[in-house]
VOZAMAR-438799 format. One record per residue (C-alpha): residue in one letter; x, y, z. Coordinates in steps of 0.02 Angstrom, whole numbers, padded with zeros to 5 digits, always signed. Layout:
% residues N
AXYZ...
***
This chain:
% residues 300
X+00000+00000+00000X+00074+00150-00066X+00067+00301-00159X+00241+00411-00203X+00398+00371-00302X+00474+00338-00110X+00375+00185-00109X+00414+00120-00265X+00587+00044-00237X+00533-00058-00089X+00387-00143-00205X+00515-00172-00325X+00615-00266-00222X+00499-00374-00141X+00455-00442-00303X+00638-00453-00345X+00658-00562-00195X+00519-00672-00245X+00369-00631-00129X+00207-00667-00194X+00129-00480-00194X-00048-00520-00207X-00102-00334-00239X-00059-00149-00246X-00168-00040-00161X-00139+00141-00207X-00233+00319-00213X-00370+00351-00356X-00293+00436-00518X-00305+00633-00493X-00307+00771-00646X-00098+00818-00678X-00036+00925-00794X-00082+01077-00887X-00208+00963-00985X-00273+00916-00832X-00267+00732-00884X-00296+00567-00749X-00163+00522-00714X-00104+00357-00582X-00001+00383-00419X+00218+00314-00441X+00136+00170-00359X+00002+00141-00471X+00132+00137-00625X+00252+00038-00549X+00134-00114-00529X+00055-00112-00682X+00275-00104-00761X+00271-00278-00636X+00104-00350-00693X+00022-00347-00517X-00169-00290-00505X-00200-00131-00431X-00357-00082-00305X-00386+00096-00293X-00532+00111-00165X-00635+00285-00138X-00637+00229+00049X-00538+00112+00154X-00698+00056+00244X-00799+00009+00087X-00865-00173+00130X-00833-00202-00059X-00656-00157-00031X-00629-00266+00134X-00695-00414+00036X-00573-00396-00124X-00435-00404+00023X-00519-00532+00115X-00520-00631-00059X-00317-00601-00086X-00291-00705+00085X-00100-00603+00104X-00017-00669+00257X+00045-00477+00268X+00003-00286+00211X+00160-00159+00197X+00139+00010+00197X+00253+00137+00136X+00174+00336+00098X+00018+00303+00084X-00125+00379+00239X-00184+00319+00396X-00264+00152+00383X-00434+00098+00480X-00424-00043+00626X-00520-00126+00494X-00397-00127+00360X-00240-00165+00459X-00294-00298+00593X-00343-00409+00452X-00189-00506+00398X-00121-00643+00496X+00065-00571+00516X-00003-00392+00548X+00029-00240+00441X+00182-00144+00449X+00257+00049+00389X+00409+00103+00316X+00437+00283+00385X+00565+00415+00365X+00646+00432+00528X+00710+00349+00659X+00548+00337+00770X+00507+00396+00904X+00587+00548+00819X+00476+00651+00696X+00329+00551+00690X+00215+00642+00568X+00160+00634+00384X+00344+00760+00314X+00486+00683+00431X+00614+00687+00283X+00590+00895+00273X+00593+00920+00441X+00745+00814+00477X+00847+00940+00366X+00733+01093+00429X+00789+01045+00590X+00965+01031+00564X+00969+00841+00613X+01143+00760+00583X+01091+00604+00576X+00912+00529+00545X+00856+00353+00457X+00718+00230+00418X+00594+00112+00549X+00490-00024+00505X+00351-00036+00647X+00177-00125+00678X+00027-00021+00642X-00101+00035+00789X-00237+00157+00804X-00132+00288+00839X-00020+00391+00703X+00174+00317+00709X+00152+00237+00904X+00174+00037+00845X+00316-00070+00915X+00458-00034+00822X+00526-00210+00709X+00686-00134+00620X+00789+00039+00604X+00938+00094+00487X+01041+00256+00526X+01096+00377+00400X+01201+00509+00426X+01133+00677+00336X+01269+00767+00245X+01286+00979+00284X+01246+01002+00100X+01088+00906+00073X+00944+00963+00019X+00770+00854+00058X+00795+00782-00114X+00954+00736-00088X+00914+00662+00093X+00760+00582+00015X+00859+00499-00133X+00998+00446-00014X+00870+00339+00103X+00780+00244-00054X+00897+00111-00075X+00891+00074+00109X+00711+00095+00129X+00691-00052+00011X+00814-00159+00093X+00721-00132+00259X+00552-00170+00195X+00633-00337+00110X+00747-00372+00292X+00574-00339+00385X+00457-00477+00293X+00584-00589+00289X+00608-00595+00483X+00419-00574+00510X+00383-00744+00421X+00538-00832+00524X+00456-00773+00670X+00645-00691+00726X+00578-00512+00765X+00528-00455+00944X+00436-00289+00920X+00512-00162+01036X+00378-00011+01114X+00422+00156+01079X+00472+00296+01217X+00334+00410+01189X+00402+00528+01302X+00569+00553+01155X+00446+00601+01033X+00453+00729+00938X+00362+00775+00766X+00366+00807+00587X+00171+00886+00545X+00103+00905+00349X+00187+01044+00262X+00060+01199+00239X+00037+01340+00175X+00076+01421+00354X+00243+01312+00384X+00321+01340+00226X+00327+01532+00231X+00489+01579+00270X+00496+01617+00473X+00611+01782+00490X+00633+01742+00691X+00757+01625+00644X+00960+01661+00633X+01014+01655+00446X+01105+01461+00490X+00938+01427+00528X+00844+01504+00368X+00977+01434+00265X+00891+01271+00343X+00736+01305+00318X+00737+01355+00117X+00863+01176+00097X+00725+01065+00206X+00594+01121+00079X+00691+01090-00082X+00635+01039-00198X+00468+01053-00157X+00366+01145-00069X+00478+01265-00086X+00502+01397+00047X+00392+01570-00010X+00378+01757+00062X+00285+01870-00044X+00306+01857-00231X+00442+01728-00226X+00479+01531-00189X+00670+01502-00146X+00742+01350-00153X+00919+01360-00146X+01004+01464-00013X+01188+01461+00079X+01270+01570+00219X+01357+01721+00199X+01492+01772+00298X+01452+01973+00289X+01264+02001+00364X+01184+02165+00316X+01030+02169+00420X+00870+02257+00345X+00739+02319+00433X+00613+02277+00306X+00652+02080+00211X+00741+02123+00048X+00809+02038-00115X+00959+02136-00150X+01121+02106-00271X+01273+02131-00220X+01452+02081-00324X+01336+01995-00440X+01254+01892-00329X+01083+01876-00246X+01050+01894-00050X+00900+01894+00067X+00935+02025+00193X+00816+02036+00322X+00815+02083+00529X+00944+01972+00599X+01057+01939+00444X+01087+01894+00276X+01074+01735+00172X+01123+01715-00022X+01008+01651-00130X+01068+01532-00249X+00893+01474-00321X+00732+01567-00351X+00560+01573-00433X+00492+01723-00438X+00284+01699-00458X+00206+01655-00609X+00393+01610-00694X+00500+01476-00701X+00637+01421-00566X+00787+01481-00608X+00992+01501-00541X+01001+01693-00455X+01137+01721-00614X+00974+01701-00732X+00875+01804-00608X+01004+01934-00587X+01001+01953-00777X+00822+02004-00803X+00850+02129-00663X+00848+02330-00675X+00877+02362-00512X+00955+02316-00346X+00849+02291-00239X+00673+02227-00217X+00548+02222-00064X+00502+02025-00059X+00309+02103-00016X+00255+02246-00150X+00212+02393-00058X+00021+02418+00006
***
């Protein structure tokens, strides 16, 4: 059960390794593209590629849906990015039903805990495999893998790095699961901390943080989001080591390069998209300039 190109590479490689995947169960196709076309979730693709049938159910409780898994008889249902799944869905199978999520739990349980590990400045983060319960990300924990983050990386990068190992883990999870060799472990609820859905509240860029902190902040929402003020989305950013300090947040050029100066600092801005255009390096944006300087809110 899954829905993003993040849970794509474990499916793949439970096949690879032979499992008998009875079913896919992904989201119903949604209008993409200028053409507003249907078009089917990563997921949805990625088993038809591997000839497995595909449910896409308007509800999780439908009766009619709880019968067509009833009918597949699975031993086990794996969830990776896909939503919160009824008592009635995942008490069914015989071995349980178990996520993949991006962290190392009880750390940022919550539906973005790849962004927020780099928002955050984490160091290190990782993968767990845990039972499902009624609550969000509160199972017994089966596996983890560490993974150190890298200064550099953006949430792409971070989420491309933990692919690979999210697949082995799903594959390393059934495989103990149907030996019987795993001895779920109970998370410390009182470690937790949490990762919530990105909105359009959490993504505007917070000028109460130091410019280490910003820098942060626009990297943990690359490549998308994208971190926005005003008339702009910026997703590339780096420290500076002069800070101008503006009283009022401001795009300004200096030496032929772009910086966001704002109350307590400076940052440079290495990628932008101003609204309604394209994404683009600052060089390109610094091009089609005439001036300066520009408020990051037009003037009321």
């Amino acid at each position: 059960m899954g829905t993003p190109e993040f849970a794509v590479p474990p499916l793949q490689a439970l096949v690879k390794a032979g499992y008998n995947i009875k079913a896919v169960v992904t989201v119903a196709d949604k209008p993409s593209g200028r053409g507003r076309k249907l078009a089917g979730s990563a997921v949805k693709k990625a088993a038809l590629d591997l000839g497995l049938p595909v449910l896409q159910p308007t509800s999780l409780k439908d009766e009619g849906f709880l019968e067509e898994l009833d009918a597949l008889q699975a031993d086990l249902f794996v969830v990776v990015a896909f939503r919160m799944l009824p008592k009635q869905v995942w008490s069914r199978p015989r071995l349980g039903t178990f996520n993949l999520h991006g962290s190392l739990l009880p750390q940022l349980r919550g539906a973005a805990p790849i962004h927020w590990a780099v928002i955050n400045g984490l160091k290190e983060t990782g993968l767990t495999t845990f039972l499902i319960d009624e609550q969000i990300d509160t199972g017994n924990i089966l596996l983890q893998e560490r993974l150190t983050i890298e200064p550099h990386w953006t949430t792409g990068e971070l989420h491309d790095a933990l692919l690979p190992i999210g697949a082995q883990l799903v594959v390393d999870t059934v495989k103990e699961l149907i030996a019987g060799a795993l001895t779920p472990q109970a998370q410390d609820g009182t470690e937790a901390t949490h990762a919530p859905k990105l909105t359009k509240d959490n993504t505007r860029l917070d000028f109460t943080l130091d410019p280490n902190s910003l820098v942060q902040f626009v990297k943990g929402l690359c490549p998308f989001p994208g971190a926005y003020y005003g008339e702009f989305k910026f997703l590339g950013a780096s420290s500076c080591e002069k800070l101008n300090p503006s009283f009022q947040p401001m795009l300004r050029v200096r030496d032929k390069r772009l910086f966001l100066d704002y109350e307590l600092g400076s940052i440079e801005i290495t990628r932008i998209k101003p609204a309604g255009k394209r994404s683009m390096s600052s060089a390109d944006y610094i091009n089609g300039l005439n001036r300066a300087q520009i408020p990051l809110e037009k003037p009321v």
